[in-house]
KOLBA-934097 format. One record per residue: residue in one letter; x, y, z of N, C-alpha, C in turn. Coordinates in steps of 0.1 Angstrom, whole numbers, plus 5000, padded with zeros to 4 digits. Example, Ala and Ser with C-alpha at 12.3 -4.5 7.8 and 13.67 -1.06 7.14 Angstrom:
2
A513249435078512349555078513249675078;S512849785071513749895071512950005079;
//
This chain:
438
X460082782164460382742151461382622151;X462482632161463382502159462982402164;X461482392176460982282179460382162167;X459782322161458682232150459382182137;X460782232133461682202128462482082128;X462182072139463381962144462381782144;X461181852150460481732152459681652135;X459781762127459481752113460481662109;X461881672110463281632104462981482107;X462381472124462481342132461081272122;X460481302122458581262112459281192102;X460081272094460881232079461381052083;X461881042092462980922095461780782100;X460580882106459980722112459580742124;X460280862134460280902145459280972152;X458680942161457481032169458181072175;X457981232178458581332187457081372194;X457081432206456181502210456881662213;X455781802210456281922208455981962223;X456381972231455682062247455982212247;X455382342247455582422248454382492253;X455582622261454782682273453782762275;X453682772261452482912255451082822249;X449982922249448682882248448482852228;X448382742225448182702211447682792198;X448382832191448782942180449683062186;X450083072195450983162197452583132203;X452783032196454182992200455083052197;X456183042200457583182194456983302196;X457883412190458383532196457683622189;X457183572175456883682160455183692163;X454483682174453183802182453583862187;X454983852196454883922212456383822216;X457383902221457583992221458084052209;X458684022201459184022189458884192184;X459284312176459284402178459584442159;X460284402156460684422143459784382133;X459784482124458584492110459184362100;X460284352096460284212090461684162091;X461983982088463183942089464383982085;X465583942089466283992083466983872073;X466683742077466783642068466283702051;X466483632041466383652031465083602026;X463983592013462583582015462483432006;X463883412003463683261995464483162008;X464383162019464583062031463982972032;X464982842031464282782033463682682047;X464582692052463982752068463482612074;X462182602082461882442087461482352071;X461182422063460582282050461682202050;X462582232050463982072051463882082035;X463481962026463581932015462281902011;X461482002012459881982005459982152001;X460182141989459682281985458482371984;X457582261987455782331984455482341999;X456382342012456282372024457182502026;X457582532020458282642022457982802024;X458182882030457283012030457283062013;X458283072006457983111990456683031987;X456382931985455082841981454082871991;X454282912002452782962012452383062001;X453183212004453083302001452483321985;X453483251976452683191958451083201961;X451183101971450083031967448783141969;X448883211982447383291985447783431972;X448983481970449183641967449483631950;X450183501947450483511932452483561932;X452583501920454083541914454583671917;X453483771913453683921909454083971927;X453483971931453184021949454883911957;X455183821948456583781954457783861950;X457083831932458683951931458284121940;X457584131941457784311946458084251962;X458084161969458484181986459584171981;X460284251995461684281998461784192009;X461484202017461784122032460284032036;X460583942045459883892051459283962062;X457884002063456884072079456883992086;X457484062100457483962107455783852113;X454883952111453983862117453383762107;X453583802092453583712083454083572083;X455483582088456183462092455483412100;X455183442116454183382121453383292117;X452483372106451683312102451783192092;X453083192086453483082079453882982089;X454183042101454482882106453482802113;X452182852115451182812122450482752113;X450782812101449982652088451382522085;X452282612084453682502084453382332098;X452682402108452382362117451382212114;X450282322109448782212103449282112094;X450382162088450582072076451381972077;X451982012090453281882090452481782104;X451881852109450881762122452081742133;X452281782141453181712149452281712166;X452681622169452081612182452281722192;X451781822198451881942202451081982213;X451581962227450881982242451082122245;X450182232245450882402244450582372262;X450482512263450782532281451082412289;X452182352281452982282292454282312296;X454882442306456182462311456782372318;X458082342315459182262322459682292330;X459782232346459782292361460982162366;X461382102361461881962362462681832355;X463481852358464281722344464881622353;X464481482355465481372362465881272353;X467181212353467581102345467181022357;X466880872349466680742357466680652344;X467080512351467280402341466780422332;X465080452336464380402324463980522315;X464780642316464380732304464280862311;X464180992303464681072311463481112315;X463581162328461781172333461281392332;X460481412327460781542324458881532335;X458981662343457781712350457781862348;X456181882340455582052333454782062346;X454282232348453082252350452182272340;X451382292341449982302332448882342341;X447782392331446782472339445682362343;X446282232345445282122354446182052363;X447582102366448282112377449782012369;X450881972376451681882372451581792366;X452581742353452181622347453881542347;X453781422345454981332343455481272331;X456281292320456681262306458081162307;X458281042303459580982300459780972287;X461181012283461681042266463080952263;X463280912258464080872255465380992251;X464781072242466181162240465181272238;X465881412248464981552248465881672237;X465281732232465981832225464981972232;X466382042234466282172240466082272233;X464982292226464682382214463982542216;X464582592229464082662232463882852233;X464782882218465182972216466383072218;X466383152212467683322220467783292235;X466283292244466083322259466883152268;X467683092258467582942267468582982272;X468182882284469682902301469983092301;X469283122296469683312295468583382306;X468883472307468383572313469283692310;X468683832311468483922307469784002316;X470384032303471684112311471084292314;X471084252328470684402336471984472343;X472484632340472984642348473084672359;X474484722365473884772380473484862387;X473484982377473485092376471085082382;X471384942373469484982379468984892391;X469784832403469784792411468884812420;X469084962419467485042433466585112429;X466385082410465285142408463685002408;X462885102407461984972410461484992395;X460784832390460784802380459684822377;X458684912380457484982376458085102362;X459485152366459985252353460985162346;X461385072345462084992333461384912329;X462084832317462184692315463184682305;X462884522299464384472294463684492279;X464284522272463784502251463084362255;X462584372245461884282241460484182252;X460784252263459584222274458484212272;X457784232260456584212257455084262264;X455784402267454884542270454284592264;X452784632266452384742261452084842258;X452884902244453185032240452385122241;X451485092242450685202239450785302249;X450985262264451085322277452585452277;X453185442264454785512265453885662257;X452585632253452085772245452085912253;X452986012253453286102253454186102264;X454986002267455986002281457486012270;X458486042282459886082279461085922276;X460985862271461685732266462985732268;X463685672275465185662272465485472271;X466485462262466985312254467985332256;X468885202266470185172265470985092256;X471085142245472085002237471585092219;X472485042213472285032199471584932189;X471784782197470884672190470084702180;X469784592176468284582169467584552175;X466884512187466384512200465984682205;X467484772203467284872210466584972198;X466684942187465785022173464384962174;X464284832174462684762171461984852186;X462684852199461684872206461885072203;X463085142206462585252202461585322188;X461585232177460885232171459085242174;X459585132177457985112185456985182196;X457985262206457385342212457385472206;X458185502195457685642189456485622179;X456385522173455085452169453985482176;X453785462189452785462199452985562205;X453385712200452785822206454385882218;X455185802219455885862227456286002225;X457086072236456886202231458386252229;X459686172232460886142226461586002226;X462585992224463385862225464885892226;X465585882234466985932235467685802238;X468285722227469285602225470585652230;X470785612245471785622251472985492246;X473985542241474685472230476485462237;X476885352241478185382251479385362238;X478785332226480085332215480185452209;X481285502202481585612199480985642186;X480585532181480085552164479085402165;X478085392157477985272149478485162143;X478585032147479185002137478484962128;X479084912111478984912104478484822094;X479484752099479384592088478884442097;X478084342095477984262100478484162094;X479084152105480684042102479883882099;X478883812110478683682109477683752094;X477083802089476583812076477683802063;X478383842068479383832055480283672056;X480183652064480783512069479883392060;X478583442059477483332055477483302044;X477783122044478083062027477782922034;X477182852019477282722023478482642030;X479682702026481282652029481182682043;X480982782046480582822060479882752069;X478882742061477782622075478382502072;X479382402067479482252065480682272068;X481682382069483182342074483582362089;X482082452096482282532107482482362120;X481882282117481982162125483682062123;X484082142114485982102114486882172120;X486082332123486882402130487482332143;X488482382143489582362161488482432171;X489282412181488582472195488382602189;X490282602184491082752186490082852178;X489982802167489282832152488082912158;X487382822162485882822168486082962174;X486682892184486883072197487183222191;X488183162184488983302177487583422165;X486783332159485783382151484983422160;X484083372176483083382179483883502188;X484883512190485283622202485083762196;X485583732177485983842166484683912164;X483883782160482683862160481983922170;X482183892181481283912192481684112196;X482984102193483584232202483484302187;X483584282176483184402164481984432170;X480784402173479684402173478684402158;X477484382161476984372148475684472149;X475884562141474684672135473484642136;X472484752139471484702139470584742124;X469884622123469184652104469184782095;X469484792087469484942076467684982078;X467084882075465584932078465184942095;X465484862103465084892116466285042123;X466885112117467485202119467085342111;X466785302101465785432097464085432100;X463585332104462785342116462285412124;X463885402130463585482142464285652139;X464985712129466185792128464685912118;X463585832112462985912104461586002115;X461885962124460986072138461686172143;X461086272143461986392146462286432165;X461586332168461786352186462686192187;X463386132182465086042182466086092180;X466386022190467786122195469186042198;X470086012187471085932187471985992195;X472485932206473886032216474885882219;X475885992210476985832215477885872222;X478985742231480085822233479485832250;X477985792250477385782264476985712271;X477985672281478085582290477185632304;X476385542307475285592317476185492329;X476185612342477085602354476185572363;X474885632363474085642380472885652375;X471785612379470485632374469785642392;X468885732387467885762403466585782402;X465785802409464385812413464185902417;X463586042413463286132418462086192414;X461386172425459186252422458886192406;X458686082408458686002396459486002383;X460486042383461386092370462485992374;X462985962364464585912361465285972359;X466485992366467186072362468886002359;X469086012348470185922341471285992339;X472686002348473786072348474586012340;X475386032329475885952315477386082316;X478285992308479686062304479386192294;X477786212293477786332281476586402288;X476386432301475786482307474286412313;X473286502324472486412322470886422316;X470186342320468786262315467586282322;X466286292316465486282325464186192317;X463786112324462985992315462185932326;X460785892317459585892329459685712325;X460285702312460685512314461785512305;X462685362311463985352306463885162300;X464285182292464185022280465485022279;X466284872283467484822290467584712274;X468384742261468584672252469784622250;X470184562265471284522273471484362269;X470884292256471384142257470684112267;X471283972264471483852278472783752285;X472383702292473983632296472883522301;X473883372298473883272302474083242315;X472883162324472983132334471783022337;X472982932336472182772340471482792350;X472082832361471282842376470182912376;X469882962364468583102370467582982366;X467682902360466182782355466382712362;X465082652368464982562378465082392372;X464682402361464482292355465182182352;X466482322351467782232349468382272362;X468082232369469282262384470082142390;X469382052385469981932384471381882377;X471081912365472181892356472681992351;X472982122358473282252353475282222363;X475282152370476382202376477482092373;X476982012364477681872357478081952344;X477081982336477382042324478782102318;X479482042308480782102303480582202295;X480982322302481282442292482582472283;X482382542278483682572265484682662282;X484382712291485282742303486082632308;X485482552308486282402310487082372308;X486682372293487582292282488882342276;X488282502273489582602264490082692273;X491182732270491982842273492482922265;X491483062260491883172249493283192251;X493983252240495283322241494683472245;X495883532249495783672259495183732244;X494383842252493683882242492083842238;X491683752240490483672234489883642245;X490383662255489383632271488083652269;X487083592267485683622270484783552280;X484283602290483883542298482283492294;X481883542282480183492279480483392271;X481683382262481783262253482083172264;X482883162272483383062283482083022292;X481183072289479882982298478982962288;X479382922273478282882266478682712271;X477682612268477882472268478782392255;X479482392262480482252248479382122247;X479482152234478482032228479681942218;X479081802221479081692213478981772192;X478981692184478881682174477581732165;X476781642174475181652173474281722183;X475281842191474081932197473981872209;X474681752216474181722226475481752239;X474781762253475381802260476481692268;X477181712275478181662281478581682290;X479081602298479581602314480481642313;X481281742324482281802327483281702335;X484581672329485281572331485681552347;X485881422351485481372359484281312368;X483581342359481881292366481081252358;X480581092365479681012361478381052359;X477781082344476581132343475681082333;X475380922333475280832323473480942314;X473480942300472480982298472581092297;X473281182298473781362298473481402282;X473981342273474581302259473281282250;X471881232262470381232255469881322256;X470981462256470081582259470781682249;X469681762236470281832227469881972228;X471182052227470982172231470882292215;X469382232210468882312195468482452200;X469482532204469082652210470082742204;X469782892205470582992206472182982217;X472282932229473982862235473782772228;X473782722220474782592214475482692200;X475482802200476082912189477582902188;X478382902196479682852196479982752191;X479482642198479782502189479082492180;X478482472175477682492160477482612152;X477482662155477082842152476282822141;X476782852128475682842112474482752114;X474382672121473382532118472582602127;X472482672139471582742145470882842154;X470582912154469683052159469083142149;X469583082138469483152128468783102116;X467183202112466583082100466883002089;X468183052080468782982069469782852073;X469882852088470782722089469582612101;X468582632101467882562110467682412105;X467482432089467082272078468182262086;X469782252080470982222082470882142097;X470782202107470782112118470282072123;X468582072121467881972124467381862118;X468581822100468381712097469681632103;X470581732104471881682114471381612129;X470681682136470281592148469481542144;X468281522142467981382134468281282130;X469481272122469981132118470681102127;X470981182138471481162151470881072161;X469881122160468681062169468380902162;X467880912152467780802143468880682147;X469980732148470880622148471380532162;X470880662169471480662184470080552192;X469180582185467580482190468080332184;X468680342169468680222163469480112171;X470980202174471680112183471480092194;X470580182203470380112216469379982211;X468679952204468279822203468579742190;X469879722191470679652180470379542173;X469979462189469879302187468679312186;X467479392190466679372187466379372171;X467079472161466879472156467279372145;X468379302144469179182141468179052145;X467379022154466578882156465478952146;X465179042144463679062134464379022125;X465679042118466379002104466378832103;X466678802112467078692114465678542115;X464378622120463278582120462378632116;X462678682106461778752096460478632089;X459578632084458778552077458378612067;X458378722067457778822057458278762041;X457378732036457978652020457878772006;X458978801999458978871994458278821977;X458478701978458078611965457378521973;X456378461968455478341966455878241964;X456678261952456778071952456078041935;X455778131933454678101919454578211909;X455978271915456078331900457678321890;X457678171891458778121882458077981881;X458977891871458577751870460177711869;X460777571878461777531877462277501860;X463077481856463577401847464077281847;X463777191836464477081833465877061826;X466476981831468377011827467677011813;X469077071804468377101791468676941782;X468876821788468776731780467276641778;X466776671792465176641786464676751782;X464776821776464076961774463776911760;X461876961755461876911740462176981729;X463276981724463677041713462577131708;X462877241705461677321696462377381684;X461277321672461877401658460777471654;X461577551646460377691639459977641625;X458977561624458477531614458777681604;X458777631588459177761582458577721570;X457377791562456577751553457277831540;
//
């Protein structure tokens, strides 16, 4: 969504973008597979990639096939509905769009930044002028696993959202690590498909409650969040990070309205084992026995795990760098997001020459700290991808300055002819004219 978003913003200005992504054409983003949740939790009048065309907006998709009446009764957005609005969102805005082409490679050189995909007709070679990193929740991330599953073999786990199929969990014993919305959409989903329990291994003592970055969300919010201090910045993303945030009122009764779910809090899982095909899950509230285990363990940022960026992963200035929390506020996942520039783009870590660093925009889920409201999130996506945009826009303009000043300068282009006025005569030859009057 933030690809096709962003490169729309760029269409508006004048700008060709090309879209490269690594999935086979109509199945881009998350809302086929892996995606897990019955509908958004964004609100259903978003306005989301249309920017400022209101007859591109999902309210006007949706008008248009179902009628007025079928808008007022939705409550939420389906998620595969959305999908489906963005794959006409897609048709309609045209953007140039190479699917199965994965990014294996990024080199700067004079002449532009050189990016090399695979593809299923082998390696190809791209030069860009300026790349935007639009690559979702999953960018520079990988899947926070703990260690607890070190020696199990990965034929009985996986991570939420892995994009498995359920159907195979029909009458087996299910255990879910985490409270997420991740860890409801997928236990949801396997009691959907026949599982024959679900036991949400839960290491907090209660639920919480309130979702703090929702209550945070106002226009004031998204346009002041880029005045915040370092301090500012840190102090909210550390606050919210350690409240935690709930997982949905509807993806929670979901999963709570099957009578084989099984909420246990207060349980911290110690040791997990392999025994004559069973799991066996030793936890601070006794233990477990589960024929598969679903790890709704987040992710953590890690430049190194992508190849793509291995190059410019160890230049890169993170907010670890830069700040120093006051005691108390230590976070070590906020300290490895990337400190970005203004407009989303990345930066060298002081002392090193890395001309071109700065043509690289990180329109992703890590750029959440420095930006936060303007992105990962669908109500702030317009917001920052007409922000990098005019970014872009400006930053092309002045690399060819003079170019553009000799077109001013040698222009021919004639805006008048020449023939549509007639000079005048000073008004002393001019022949008098009287109004005869009968």
């Amino acid at each position: 969504m933030s690809g096709v978003t962003a490169a729309f913003a760029l269409k508006l200005r004048g700008i060709n973008a090309v879209i490269f992504d690594q999935a086979p054409a109509g199945r881009e983003g998350p809302w086929q597979t892996p995606a897990l949740m019955e509908t958004l939790r964004s609100p259903k009048q978003v306005v989301g990639p249309a920017l400022a065309s209101p007859s591109l907006t999902f309210q006007a998709w949706f008008k248009a096939q179902f009628g007025n009446e079928a808008w007022e009764a939705l409550d939420k957005i389906p998620r595969l509905q959305w999908g489906e609005y963005l794959q006409w969102f897609k048709t309609m805005t045209a953007p140039t769009l190479l699917s199965q082409h994965q990014l294996i490679d990024v080199k700067l050189t004079p002449q532009g930044r050189e990016l090399t995909f695979e593809t299923p007709n082998g390696s190809t070679h791209f030069m860009a002028q300026h790349v935007i990193i639009a690559t979702g929740m999953e960018s520079f991330s990988e899947p926070n696993i703990p260690e607890f599953m070190d020696k199990i073999p990965s034929d009985y786990w996986e991570h939420s959202y892995a994009g498995s199929d359920y159907q195979r969990f029909n009458g087996l014993s299910i255990g879910v690590v985490g409270y997420s919305a991740g860890a409801m959409d997928s236990s949801a989903t396997a009691l959907e498909h026949g599982a024959k329990s679900v036991e949400l291994l839960i290491r907090a003592k209660e639920m919480p409650r309130v979702n703090r970055g929702k209550v945070a969300g106002s226009a004031g919010f998204t346009h002041a969040y880029g005045y915040f201090t370092d301090a500012q910045k840190w102090h909210y993303a550390d606050y919210v990070l350690k409240a935690k945030t709930p997982a949905p009122h509807g993806s929670t009764l979901r999963v709570s309205r099957h009578a084989h779910a099984y909420f246990n809090f207060d349980t911290q899982v110690n040791h997990v084992a392999l025994k004559e095909n069973k799991l066996h899950v030793s936890t601070t509230q006794g233990d477990f026995s589960f024929d598969y285990l679903i790890l709704a363990t987040g992710y953590r940022l890690n430049w190194h795990k992508h190849s793509a960026f291995h190059r410019l992963a160890p230049f890169i200035k993170t907010w670890g760098d830069v700040y120093t929390p006051p005691k108390g506020e230590e976070n070590d996942e906020l300290a490895a997001h990337p400190y970005l520039g203004k407009y989303f783009e990345l930066q060298a870590k002081t002392g090193y020459e890395f001309p071109f660093i700065d043509h690289f925009y990180c329109f992703n889920l890590s750029a959440s700290l420095s930006m936060r409201p303007v992105i990962g999130l669908i109500p702030g996506t317009n917001t920052g991808a007409e922000r990098l945009a005019d970014h872009i826009a400006a930053k092309l303009y002045l690399a060819h300055q003079q170019q553009h000043l000799e077109r001013v300068k040698t222009s021919t282009e004639n805006e008048l002819l020449g023939d549509e006025w007639q000079p005048a005569l000073p008004p002393a030859q001019r022949v008098q004219q009287t109004e005869n009057v009968e």
